[in-house]
PyMOL Python script that loads the backbone (N, CA, C, O; Angstrom):
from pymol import cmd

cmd.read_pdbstr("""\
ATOM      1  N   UNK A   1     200.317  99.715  76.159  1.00  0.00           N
ATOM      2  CA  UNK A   1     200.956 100.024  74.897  1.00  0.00           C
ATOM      3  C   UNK A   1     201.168 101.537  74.843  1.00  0.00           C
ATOM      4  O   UNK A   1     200.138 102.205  74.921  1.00  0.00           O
ATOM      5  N   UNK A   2     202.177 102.108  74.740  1.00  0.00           N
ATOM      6  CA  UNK A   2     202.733 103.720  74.237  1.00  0.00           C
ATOM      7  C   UNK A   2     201.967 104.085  73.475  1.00  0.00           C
ATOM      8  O   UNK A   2     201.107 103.369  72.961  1.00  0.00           O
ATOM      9  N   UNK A   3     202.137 105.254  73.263  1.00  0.00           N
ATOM     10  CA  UNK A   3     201.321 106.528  71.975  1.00  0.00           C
ATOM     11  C   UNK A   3     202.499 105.715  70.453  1.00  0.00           C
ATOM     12  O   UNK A   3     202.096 105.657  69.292  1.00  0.00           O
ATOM     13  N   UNK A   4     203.843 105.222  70.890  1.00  0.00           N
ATOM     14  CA  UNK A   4     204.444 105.263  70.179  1.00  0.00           C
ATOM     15  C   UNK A   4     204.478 103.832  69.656  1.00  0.00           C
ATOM     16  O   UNK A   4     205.118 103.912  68.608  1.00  0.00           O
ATOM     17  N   UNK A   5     204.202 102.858  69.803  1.00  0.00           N
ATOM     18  CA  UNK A   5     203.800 101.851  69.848  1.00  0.00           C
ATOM     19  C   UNK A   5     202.671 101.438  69.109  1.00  0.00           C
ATOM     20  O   UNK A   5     202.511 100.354  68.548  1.00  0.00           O
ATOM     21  N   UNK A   6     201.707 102.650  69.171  1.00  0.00           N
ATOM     22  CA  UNK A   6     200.260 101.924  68.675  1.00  0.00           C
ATOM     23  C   UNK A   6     200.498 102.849  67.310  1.00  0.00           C
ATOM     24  O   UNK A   6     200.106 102.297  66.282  1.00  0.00           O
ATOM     25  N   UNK A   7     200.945 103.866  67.184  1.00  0.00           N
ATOM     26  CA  UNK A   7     201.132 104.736  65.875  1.00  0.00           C
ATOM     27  C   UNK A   7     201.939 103.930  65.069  1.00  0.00           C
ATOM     28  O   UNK A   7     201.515 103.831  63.917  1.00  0.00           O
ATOM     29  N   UNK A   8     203.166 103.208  65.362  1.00  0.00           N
ATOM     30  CA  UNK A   8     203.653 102.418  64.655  1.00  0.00           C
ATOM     31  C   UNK A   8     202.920 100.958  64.190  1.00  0.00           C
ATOM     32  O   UNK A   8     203.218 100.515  63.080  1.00  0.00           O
ATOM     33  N   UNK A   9     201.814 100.097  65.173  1.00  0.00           N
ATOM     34  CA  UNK A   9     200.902  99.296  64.851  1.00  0.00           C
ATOM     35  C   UNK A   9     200.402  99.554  63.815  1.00  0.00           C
ATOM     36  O   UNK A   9     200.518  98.935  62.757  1.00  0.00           O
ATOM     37  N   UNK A  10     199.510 100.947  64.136  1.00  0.00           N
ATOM     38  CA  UNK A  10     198.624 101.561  62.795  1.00  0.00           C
ATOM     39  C   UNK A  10     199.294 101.844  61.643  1.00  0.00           C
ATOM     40  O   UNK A  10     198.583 102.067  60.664  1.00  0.00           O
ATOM     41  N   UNK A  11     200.823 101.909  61.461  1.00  0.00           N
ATOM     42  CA  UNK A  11     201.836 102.126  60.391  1.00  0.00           C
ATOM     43  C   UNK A  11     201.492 100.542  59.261  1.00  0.00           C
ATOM     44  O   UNK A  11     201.233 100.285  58.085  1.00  0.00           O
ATOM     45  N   UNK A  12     201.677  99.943  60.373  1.00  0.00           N
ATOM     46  CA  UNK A  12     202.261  98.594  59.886  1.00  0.00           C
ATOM     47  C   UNK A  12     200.760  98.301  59.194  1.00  0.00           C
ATOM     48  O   UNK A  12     200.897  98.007  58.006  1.00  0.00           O
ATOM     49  N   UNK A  13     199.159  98.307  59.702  1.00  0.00           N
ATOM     50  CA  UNK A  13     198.303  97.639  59.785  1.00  0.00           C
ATOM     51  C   UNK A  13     197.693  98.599  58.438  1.00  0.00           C
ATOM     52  O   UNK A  13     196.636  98.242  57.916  1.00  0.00           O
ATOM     53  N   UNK A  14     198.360  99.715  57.967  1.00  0.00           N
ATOM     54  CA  UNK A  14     198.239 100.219  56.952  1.00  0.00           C
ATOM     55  C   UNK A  14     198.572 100.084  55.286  1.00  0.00           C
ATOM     56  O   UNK A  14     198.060 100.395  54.210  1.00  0.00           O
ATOM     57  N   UNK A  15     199.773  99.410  55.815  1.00  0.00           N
ATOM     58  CA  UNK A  15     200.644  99.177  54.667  1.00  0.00           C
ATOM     59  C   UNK A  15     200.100  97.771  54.747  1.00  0.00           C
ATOM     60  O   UNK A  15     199.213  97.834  53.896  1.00  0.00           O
ATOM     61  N   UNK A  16     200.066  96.611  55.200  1.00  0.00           N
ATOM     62  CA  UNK A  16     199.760  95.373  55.100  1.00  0.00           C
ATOM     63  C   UNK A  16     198.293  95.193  54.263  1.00  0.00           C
ATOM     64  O   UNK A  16     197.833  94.150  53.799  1.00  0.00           O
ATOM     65  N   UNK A  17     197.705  96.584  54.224  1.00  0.00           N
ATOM     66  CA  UNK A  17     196.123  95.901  53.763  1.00  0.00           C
ATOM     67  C   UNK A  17     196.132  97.198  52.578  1.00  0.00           C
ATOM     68  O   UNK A  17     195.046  97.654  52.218  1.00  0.00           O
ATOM     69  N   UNK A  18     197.199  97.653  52.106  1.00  0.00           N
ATOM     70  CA  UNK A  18     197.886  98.224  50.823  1.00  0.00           C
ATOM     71  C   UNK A  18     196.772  99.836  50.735  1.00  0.00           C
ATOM     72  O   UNK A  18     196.040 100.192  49.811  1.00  0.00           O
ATOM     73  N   UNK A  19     196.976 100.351  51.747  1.00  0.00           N
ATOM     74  CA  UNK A  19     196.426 101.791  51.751  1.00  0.00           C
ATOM     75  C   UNK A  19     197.919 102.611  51.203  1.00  0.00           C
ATOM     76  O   UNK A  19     198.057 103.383  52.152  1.00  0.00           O
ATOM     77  N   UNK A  20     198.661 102.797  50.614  1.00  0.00           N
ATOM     78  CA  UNK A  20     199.878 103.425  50.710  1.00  0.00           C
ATOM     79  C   UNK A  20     199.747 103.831  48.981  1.00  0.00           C
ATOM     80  O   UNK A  20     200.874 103.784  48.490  1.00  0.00           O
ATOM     81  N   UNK A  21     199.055 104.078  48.310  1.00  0.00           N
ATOM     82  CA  UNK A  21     199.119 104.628  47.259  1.00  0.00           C
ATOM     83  C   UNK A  21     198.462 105.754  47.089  1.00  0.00           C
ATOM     84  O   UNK A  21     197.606 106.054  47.920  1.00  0.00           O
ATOM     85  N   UNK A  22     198.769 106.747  45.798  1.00  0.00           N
ATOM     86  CA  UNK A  22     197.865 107.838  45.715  1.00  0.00           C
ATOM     87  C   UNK A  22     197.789 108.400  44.501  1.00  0.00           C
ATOM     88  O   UNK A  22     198.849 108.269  43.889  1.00  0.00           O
ATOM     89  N   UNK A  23     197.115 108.865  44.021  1.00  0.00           N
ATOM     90  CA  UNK A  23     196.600 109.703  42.832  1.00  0.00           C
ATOM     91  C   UNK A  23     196.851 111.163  42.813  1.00  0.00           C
ATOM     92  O   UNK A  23     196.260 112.062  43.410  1.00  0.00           O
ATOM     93  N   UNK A  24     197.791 111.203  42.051  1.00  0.00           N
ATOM     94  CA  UNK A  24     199.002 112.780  41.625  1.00  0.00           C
ATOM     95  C   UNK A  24     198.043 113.101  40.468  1.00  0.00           C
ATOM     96  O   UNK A  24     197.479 112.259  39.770  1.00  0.00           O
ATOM     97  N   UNK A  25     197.911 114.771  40.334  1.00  0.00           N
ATOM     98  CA  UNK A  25     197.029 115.351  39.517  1.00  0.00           C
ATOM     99  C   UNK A  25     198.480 116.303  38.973  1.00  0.00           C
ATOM    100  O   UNK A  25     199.425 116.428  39.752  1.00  0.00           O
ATOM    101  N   UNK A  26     198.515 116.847  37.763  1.00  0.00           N
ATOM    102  CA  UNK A  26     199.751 117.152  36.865  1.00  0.00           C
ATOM    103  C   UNK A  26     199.131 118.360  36.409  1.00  0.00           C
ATOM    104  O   UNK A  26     198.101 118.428  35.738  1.00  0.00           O
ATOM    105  N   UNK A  27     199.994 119.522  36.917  1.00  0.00           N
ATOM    106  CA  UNK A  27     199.464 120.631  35.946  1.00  0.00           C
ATOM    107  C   UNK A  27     199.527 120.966  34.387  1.00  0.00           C
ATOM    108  O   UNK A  27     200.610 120.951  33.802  1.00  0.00           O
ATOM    109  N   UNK A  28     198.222 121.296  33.671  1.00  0.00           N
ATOM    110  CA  UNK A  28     198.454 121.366  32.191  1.00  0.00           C
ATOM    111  C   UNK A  28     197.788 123.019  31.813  1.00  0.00           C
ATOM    112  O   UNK A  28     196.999 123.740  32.424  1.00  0.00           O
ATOM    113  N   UNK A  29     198.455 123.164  30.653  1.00  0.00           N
ATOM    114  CA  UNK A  29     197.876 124.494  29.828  1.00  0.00           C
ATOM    115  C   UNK A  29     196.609 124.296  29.091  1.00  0.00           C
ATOM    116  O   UNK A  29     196.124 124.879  28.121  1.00  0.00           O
ATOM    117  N   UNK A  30     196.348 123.651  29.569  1.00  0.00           N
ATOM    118  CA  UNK A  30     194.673 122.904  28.625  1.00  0.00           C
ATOM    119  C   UNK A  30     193.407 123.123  29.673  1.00  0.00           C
ATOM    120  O   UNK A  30     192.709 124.107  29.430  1.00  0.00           O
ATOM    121  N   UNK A  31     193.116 122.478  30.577  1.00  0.00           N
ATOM    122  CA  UNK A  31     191.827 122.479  31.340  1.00  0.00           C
ATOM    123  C   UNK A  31     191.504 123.335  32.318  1.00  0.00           C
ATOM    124  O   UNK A  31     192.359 123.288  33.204  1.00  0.00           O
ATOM    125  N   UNK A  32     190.687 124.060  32.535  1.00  0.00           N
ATOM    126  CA  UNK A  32     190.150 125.183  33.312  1.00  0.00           C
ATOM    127  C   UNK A  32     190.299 124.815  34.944  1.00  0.00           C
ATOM    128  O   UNK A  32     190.557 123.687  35.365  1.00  0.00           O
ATOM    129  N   UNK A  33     190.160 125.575  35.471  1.00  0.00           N
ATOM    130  CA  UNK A  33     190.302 125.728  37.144  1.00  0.00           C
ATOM    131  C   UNK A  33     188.624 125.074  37.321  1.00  0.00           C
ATOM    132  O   UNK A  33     188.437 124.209  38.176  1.00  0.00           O
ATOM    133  N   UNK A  34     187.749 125.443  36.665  1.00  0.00           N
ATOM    134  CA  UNK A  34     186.184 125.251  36.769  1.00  0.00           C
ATOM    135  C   UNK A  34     185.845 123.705  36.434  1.00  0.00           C
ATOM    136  O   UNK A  34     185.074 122.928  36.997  1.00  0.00           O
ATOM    137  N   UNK A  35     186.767 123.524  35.225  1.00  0.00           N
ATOM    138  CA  UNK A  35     186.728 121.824  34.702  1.00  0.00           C
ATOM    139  C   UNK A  35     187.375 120.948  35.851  1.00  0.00           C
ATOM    140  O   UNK A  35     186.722 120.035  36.357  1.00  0.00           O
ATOM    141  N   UNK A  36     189.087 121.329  36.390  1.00  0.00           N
ATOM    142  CA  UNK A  36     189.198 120.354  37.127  1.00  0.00           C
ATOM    143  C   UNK A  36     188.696 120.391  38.254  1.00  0.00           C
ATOM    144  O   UNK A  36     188.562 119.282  38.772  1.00  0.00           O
ATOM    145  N   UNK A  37     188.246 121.548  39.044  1.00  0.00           N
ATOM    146  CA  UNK A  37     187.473 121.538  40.199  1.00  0.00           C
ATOM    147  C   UNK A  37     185.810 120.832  40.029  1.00  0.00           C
ATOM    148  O   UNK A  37     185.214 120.591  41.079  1.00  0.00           O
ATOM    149  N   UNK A  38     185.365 120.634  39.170  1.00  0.00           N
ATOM    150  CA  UNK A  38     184.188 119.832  38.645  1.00  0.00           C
ATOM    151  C   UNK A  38     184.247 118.465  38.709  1.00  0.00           C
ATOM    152  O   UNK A  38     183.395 117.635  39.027  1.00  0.00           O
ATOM    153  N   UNK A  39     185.858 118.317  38.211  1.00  0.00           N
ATOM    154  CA  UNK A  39     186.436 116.473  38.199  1.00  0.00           C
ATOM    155  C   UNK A  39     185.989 116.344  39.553  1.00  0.00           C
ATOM    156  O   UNK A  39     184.992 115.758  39.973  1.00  0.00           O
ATOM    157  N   UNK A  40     186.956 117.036  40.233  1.00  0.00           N
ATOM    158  CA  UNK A  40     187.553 116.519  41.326  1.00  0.00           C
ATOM    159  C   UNK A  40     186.661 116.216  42.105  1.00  0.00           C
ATOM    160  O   UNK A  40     186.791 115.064  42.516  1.00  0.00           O
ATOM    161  N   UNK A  41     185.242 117.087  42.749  1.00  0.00           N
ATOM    162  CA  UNK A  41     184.331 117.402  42.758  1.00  0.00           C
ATOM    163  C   UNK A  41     183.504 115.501  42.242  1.00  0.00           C
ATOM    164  O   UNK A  41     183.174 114.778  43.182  1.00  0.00           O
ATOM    165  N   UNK A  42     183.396 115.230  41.477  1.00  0.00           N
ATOM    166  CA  UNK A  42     182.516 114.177  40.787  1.00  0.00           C
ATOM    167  C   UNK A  42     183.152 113.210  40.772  1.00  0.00           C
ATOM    168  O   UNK A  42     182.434 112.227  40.956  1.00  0.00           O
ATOM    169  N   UNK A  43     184.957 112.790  40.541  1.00  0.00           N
ATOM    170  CA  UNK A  43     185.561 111.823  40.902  1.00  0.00           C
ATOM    171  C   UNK A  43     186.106 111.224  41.996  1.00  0.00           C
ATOM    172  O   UNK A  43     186.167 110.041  42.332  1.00  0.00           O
ATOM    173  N   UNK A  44     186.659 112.670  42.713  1.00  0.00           N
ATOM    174  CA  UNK A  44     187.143 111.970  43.531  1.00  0.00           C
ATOM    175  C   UNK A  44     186.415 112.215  45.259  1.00  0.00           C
ATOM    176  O   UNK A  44     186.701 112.042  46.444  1.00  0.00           O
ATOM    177  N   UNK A  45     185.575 112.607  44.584  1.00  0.00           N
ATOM    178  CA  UNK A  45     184.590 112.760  45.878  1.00  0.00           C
ATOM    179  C   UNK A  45     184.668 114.041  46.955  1.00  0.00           C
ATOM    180  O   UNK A  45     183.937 114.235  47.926  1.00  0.00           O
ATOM    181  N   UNK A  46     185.858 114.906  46.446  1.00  0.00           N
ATOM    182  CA  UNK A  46     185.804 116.473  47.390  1.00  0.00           C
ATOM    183  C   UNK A  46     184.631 117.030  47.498  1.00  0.00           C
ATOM    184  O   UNK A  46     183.607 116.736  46.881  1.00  0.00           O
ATOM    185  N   UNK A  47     184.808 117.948  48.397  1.00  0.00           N
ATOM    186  CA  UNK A  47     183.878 119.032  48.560  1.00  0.00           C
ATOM    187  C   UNK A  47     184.791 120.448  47.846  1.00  0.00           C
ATOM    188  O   UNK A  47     185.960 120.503  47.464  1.00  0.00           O
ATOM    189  N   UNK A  48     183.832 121.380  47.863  1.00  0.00           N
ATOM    190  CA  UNK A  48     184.300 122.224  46.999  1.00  0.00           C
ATOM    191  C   UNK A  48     185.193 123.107  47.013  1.00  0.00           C
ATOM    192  O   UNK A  48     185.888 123.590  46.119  1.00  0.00           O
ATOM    193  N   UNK A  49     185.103 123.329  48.391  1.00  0.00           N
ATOM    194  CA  UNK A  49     186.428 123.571  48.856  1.00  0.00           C
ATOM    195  C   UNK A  49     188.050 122.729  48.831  1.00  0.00           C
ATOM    196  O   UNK A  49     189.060 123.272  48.384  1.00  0.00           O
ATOM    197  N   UNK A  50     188.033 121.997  49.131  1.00  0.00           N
ATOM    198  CA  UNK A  50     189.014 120.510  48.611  1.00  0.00           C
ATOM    199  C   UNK A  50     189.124 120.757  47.064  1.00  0.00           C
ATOM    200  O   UNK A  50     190.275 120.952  46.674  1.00  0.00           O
ATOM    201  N   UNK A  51     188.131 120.783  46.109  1.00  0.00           N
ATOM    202  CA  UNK A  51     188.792 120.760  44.813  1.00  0.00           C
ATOM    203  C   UNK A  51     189.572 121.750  44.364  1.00  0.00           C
ATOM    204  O   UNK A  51     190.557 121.669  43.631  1.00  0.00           O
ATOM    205  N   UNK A  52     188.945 122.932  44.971  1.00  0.00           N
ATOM    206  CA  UNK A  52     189.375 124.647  44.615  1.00  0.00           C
ATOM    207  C   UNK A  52     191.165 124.265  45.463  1.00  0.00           C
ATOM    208  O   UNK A  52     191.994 124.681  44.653  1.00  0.00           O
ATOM    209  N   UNK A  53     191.646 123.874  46.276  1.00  0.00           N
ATOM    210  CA  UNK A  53     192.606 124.293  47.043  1.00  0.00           C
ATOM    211  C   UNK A  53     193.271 123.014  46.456  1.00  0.00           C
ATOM    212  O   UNK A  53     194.242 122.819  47.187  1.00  0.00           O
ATOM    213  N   UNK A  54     193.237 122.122  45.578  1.00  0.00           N
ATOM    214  CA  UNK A  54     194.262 121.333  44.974  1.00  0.00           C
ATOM    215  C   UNK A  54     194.126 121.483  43.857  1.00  0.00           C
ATOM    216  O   UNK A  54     194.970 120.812  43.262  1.00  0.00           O
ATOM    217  N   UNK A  55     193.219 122.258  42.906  1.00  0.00           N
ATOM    218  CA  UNK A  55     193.494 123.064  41.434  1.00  0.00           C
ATOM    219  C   UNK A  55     194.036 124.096  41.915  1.00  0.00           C
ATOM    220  O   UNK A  55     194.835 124.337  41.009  1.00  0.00           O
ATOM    221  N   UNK A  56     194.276 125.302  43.069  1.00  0.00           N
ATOM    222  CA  UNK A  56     195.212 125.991  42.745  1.00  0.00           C
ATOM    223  C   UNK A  56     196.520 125.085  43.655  1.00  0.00           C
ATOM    224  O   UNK A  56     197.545 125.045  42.975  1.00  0.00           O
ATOM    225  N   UNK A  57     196.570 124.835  44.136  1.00  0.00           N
ATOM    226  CA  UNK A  57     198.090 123.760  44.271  1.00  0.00           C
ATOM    227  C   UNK A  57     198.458 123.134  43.212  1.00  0.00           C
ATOM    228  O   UNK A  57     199.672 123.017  43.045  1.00  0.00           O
ATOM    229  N   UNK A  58     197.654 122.630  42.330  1.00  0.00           N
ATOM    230  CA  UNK A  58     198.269 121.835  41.111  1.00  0.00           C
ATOM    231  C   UNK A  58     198.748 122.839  40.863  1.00  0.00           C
ATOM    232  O   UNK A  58     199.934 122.994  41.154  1.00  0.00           O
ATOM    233  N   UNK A  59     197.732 124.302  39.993  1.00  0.00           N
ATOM    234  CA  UNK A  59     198.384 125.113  39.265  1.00  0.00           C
ATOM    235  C   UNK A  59     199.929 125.835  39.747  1.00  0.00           C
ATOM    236  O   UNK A  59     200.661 126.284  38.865  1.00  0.00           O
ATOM    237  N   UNK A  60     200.265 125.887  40.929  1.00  0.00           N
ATOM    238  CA  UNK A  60     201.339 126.883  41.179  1.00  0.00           C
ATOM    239  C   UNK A  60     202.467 126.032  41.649  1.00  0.00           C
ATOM    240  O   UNK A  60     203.630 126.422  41.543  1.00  0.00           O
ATOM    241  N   UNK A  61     202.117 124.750  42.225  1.00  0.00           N
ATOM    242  CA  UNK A  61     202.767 123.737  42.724  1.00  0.00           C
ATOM    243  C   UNK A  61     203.549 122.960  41.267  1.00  0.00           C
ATOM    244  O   UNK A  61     204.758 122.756  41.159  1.00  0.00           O
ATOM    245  N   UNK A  62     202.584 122.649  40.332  1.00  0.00           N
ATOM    246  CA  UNK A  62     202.808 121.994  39.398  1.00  0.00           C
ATOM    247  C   UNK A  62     202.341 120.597  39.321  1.00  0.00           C
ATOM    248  O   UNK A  62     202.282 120.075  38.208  1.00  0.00           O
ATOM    249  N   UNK A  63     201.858 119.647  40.816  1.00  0.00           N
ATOM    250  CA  UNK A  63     201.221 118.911  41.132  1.00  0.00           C
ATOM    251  C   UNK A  63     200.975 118.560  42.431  1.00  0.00           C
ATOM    252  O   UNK A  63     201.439 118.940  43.506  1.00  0.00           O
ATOM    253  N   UNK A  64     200.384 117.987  42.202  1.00  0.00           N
ATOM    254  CA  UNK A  64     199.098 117.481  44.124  1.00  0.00           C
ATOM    255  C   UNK A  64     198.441 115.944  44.191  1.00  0.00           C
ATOM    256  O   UNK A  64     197.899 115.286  43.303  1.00  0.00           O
ATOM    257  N   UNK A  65     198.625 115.727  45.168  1.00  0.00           N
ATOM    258  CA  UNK A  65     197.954 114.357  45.520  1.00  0.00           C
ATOM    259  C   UNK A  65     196.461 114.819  45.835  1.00  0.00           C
ATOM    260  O   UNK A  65     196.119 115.751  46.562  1.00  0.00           O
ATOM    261  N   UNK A  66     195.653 113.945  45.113  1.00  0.00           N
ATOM    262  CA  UNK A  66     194.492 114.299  44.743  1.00  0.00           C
ATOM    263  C   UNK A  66     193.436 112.995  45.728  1.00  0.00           C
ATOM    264  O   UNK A  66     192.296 113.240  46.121  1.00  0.00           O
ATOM    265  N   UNK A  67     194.013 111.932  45.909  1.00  0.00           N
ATOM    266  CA  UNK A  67     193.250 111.175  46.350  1.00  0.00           C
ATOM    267  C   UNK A  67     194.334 109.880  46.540  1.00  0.00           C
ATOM    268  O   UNK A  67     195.100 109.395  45.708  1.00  0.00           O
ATOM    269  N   UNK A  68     194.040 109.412  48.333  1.00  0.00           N
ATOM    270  CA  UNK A  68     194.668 108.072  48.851  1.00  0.00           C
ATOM    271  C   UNK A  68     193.924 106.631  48.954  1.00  0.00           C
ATOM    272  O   UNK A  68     192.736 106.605  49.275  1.00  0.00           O
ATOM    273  N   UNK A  69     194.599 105.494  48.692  1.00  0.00           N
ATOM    274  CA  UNK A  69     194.059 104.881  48.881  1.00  0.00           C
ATOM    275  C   UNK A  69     194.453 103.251  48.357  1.00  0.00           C
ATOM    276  O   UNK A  69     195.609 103.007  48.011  1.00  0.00           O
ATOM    277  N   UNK A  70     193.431 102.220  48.334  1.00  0.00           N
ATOM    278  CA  UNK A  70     194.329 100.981  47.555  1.00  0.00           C
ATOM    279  C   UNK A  70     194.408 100.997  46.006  1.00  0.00           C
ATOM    280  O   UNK A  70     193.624 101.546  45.232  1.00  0.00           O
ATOM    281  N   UNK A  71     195.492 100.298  45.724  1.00  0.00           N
ATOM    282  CA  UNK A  71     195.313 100.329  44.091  1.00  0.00           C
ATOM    283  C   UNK A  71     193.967 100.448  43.270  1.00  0.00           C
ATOM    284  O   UNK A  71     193.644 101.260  42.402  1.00  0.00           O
ATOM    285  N   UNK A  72     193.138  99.153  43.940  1.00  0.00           N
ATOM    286  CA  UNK A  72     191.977  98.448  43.274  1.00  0.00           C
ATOM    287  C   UNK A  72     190.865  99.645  43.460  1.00  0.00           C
ATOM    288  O   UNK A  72     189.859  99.833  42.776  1.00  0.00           O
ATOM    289  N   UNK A  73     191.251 100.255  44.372  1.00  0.00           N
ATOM    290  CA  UNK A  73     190.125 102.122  44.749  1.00  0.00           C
ATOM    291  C   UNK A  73     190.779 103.126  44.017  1.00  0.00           C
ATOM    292  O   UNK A  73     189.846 103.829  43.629  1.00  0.00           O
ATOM    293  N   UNK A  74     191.488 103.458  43.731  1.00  0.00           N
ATOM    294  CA  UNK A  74     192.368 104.254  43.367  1.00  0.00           C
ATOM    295  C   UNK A  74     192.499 103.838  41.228  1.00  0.00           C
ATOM    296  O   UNK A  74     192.907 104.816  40.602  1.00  0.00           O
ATOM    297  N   UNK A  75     192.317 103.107  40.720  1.00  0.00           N
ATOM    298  CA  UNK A  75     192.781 102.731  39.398  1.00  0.00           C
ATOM    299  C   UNK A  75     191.026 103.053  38.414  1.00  0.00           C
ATOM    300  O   UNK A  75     190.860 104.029  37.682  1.00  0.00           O
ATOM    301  N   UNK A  76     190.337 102.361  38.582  1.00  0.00           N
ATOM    302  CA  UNK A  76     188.842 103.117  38.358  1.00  0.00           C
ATOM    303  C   UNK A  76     188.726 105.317  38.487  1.00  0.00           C
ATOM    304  O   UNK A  76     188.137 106.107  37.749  1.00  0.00           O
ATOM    305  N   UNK A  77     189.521 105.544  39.658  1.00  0.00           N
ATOM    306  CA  UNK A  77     189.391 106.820  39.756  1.00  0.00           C
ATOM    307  C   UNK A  77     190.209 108.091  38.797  1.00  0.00           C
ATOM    308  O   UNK A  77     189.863 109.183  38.346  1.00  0.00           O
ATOM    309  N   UNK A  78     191.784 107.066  38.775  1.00  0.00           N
ATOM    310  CA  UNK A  78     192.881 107.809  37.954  1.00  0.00           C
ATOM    311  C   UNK A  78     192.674 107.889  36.122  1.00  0.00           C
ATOM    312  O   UNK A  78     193.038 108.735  35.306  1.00  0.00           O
ATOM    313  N   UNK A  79     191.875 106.505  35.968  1.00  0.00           N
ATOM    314  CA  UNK A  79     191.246 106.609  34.971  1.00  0.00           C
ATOM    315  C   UNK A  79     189.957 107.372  34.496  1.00  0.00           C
ATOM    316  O   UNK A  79     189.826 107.841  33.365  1.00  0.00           O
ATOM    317  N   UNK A  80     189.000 107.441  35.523  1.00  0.00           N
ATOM    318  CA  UNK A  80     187.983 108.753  34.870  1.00  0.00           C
ATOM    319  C   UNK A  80     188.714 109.845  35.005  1.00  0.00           C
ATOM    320  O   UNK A  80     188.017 110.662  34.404  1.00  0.00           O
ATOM    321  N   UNK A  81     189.660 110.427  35.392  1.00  0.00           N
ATOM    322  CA  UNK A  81     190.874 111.732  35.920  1.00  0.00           C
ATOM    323  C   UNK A  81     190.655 111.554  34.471  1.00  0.00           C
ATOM    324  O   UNK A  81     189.680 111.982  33.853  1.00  0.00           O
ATOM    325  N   UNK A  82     192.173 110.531  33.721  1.00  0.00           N
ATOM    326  CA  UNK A  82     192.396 110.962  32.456  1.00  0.00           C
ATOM    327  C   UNK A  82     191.324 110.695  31.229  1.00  0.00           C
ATOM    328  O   UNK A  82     191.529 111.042  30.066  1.00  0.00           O
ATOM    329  N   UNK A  83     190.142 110.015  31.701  1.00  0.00           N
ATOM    330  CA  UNK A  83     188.499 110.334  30.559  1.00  0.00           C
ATOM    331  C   UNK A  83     188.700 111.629  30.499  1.00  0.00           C
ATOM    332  O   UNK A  83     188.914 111.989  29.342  1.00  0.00           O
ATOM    333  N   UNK A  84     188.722 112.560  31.347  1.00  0.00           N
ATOM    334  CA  UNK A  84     188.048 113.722  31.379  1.00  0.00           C
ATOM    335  C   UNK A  84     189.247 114.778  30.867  1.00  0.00           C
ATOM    336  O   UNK A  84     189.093 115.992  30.736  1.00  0.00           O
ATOM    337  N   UNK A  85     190.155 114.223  30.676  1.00  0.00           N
ATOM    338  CA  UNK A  85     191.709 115.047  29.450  1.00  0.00           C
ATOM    339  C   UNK A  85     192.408 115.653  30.861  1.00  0.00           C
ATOM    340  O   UNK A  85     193.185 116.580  30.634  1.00  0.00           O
ATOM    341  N   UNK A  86     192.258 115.275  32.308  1.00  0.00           N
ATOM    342  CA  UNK A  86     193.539 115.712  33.223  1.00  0.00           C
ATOM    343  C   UNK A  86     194.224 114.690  32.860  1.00  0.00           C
ATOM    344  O   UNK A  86     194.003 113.810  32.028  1.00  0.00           O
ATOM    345  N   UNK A  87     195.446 114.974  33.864  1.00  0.00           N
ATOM    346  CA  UNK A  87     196.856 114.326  33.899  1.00  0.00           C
ATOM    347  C   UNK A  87     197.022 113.844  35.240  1.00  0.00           C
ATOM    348  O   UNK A  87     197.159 114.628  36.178  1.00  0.00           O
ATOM    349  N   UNK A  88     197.019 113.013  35.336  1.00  0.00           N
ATOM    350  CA  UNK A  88     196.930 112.372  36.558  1.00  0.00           C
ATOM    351  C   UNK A  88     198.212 110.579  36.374  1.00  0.00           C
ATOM    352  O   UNK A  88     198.769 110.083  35.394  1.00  0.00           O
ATOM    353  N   UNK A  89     198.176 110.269  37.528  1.00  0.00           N
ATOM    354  CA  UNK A  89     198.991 109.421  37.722  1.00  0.00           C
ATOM    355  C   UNK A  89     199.077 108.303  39.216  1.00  0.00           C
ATOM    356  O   UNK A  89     199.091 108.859  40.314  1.00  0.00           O
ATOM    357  N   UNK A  90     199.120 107.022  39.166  1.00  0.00           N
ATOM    358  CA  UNK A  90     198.655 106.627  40.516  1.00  0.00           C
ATOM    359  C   UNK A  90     200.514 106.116  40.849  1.00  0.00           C
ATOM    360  O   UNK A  90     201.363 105.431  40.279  1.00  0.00           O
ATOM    361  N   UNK A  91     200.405 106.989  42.176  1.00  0.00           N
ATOM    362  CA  UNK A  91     202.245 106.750  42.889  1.00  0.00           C
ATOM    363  C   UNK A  91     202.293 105.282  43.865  1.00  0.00           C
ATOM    364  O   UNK A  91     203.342 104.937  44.409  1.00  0.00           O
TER     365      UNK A  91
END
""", "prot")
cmd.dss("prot")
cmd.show_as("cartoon", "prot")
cmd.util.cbc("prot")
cmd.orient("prot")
């Protein structure tokens, strides 16, 4: 089997068992760099570095994918996002 062959397997064997979604974080004039790096940090399981470098990507970007994964992993998570007053969204 090719390099090109098995990358496309792993394409397919990805999408079939519904890994293809993700959790968009939305920049707002409301919550601190310290608050959402704390979320991110406690929800979505970063390290601290990871939270710091997608709160400032949210901030300058305007938004960032924050976390991949299946719906049923992903819907529990987007919801403590917006408990905690971010803006978040699952794509």
């Amino acid at each position: 089997m090719s390099t090109i062959e098995k990358i496309q397997e792993d394409v397919l064997v990805e999408e079939a068992i519904g890994i293809n979604h993700e959790i968009v974080l939305h920049n707002d004039d409301v919550n601190t760099f310290d608050h959402v790096i704390d979320t991110l940090i406690r929800v979505c399981n970063h390290d601290e570095l990871q939270a710091e470098q997608c709160a400032i990507l949210v901030h300058y970007k305007g938004k960032c994918t924050v976390k991949t994964g299946s719906l049923d992993e992903l819907k529990p998570k987007c919801s403590a996002l917006l408990d905690a007053g971010l803006s978040a969204e699952i794509q």
